[in-house]
N, C-alpha and C positions, 0 to 999 in steps of 0.2 A: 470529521470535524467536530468542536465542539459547539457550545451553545454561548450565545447573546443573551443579555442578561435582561430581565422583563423589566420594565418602567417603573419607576414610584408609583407608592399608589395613590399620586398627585395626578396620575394621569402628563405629567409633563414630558414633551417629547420637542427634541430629540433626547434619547435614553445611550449616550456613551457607556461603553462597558471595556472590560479589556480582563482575562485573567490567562492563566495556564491549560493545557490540554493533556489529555492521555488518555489513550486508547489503540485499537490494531493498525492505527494507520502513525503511530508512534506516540513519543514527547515533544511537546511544542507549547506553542502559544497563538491566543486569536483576537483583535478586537471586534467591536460589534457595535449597531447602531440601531435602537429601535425606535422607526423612521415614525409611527404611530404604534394603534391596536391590532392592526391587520399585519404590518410588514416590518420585515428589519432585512438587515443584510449583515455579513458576515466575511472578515477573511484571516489567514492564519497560516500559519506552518507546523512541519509536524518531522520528526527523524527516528530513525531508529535502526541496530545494527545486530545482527545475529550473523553467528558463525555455528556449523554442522557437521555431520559425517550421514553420510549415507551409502550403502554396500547391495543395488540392484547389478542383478548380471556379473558378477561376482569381479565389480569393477567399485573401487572405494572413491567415492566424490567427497572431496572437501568444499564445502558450499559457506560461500563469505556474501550472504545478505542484507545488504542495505533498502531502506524504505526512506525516501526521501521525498519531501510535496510541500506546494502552496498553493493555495486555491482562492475561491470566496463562493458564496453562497448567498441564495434569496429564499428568507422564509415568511412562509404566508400560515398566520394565525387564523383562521375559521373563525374561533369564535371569541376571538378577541383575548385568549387567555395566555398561556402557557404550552399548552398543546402548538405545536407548529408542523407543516408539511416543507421539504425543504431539496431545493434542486440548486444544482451548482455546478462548478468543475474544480480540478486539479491538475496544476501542471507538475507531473509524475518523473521523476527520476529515482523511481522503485526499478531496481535491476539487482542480479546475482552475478558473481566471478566464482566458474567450477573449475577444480582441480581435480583430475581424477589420473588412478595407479593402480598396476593388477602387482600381485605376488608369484603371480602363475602362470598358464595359459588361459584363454579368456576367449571367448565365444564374442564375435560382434558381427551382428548382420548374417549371420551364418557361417561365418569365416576366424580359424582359432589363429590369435597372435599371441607369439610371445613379450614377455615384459619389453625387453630390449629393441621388437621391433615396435612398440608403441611407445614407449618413453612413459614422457607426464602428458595428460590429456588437459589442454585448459581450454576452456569454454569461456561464453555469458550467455544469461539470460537475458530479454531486454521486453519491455511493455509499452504500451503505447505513453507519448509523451504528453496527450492531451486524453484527461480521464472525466468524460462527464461521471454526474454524483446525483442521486436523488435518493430522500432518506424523512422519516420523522424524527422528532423529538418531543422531547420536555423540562422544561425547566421550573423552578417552585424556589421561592424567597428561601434564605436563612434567618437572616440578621437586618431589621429596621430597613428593607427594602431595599439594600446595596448591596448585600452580599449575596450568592444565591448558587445553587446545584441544578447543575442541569446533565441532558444526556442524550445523547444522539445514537439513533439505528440506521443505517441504509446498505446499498451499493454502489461500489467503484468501477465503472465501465471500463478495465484496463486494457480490454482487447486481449487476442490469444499472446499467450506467450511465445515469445522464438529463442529457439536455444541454436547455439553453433560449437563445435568441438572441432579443436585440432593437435596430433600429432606430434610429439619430438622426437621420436625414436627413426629405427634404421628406415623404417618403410615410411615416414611422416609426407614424403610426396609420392607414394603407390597410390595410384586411380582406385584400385579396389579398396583399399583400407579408405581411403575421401567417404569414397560411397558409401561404405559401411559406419565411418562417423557420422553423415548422414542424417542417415537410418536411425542411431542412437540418441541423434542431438533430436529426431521427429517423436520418440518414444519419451524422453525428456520433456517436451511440449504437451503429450498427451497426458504424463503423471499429472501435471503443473497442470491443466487444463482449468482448474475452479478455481486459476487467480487471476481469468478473465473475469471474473463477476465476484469481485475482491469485498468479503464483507465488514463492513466499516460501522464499530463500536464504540463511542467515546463519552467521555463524564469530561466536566470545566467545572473549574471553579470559579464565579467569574464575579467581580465588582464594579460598582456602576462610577463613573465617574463622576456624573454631574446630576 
């Protein structure tokens, strides 16, 4: 997420803000409220879309990723400045849609298939849909006290990833080959393994409203 924008330095509060976002947790936008010196709160949305190729086990995935969230957030200023410590959550609809295709014979689970008896392999991945968030920041005036740069570090508690793969080809309902997609969609889970603790970087541009 991004950041809420600091108070005049009239000291008047409440401090409305509202600008644009960007960062790993995609393009969006957030308003904000700084409730006093201590506290404000925050909430926003954020998207983003990447497509891939990847070629482990000599099996080509086409990977069509979407990042999709809205959350809000409570940040608590120490010492009354800029600096903020800041916990929240995100309701997550970060998920992948795999396609995958051999050219050849192909090794899965210990077991060789040919093209024809695995077809297209399509999968998803999927995350947990409820992501706590805890993270610092900093934000610093630009312009006469409305305008202002800010930047947020934390992590995304997404939970382990799950992946699931199935079949079109001649064998798509053989118990062995199930098993063995399995196995493949659990090794999938363990690559992915570091986007249970999803790390979330972002900059706003944000202007104060009132």
């Amino acid at each position: 997420p991004a950041l809420a924008a600091e108070p005049a330095a009239t000291g008047a509060y409440p401090g409305f803000s509202a600008g644009p976002t960007a960062g790993t947790l995609g393009l969006g936008g957030e308003v904000g409220v700084r409730i006093n010196d201590y506290v404000g709160v925050r909430a926003g949305g954020s998207w983003f879309d990447y497509s891939f190729s990847d070629t482990p086990d000599d099996l080509k995935y086409d990977v069509d990723l979407t990042w999709s969230s809205f959350g809000a957030v409570v940040d608590v200023h120490p010492w009354g400045n800029g600096w903020r410590a800041t916990a929240g959550f995100r309701l997550n609809g970060n998920d992948a849609d795999l396609k995958g295709r051999s050219s050849g014979p192909v090794d899965i689970g210990g077991t060789t298939y040919q093209p024809a008896e695995l077809g297209t392999l399509r999968g998803d991945l999927e995350l947990n849909e409820f992501a706590p968030y805890l993270g610092v920041g900093y934000s610093t005036p630009l312009w006469r006290d409305r305008l202002e740069l800010s930047f947020d570090a934390g992590v995304l508690f997404q939970g382990k990833p799950k992946a699931s793969l199935k079949a079109s080809g001649l064998l798509a309902n053989d118990p062995q080959l199930i098993a063995d997609l399995n196995e493949e969609a659990n090794d999938i889970e363990d690559d992915l393994d570091w986007l249970e603790f999803y790390p979330v970087v972002g900059v706003a541009l944000r202007y104060r409203l009132n």
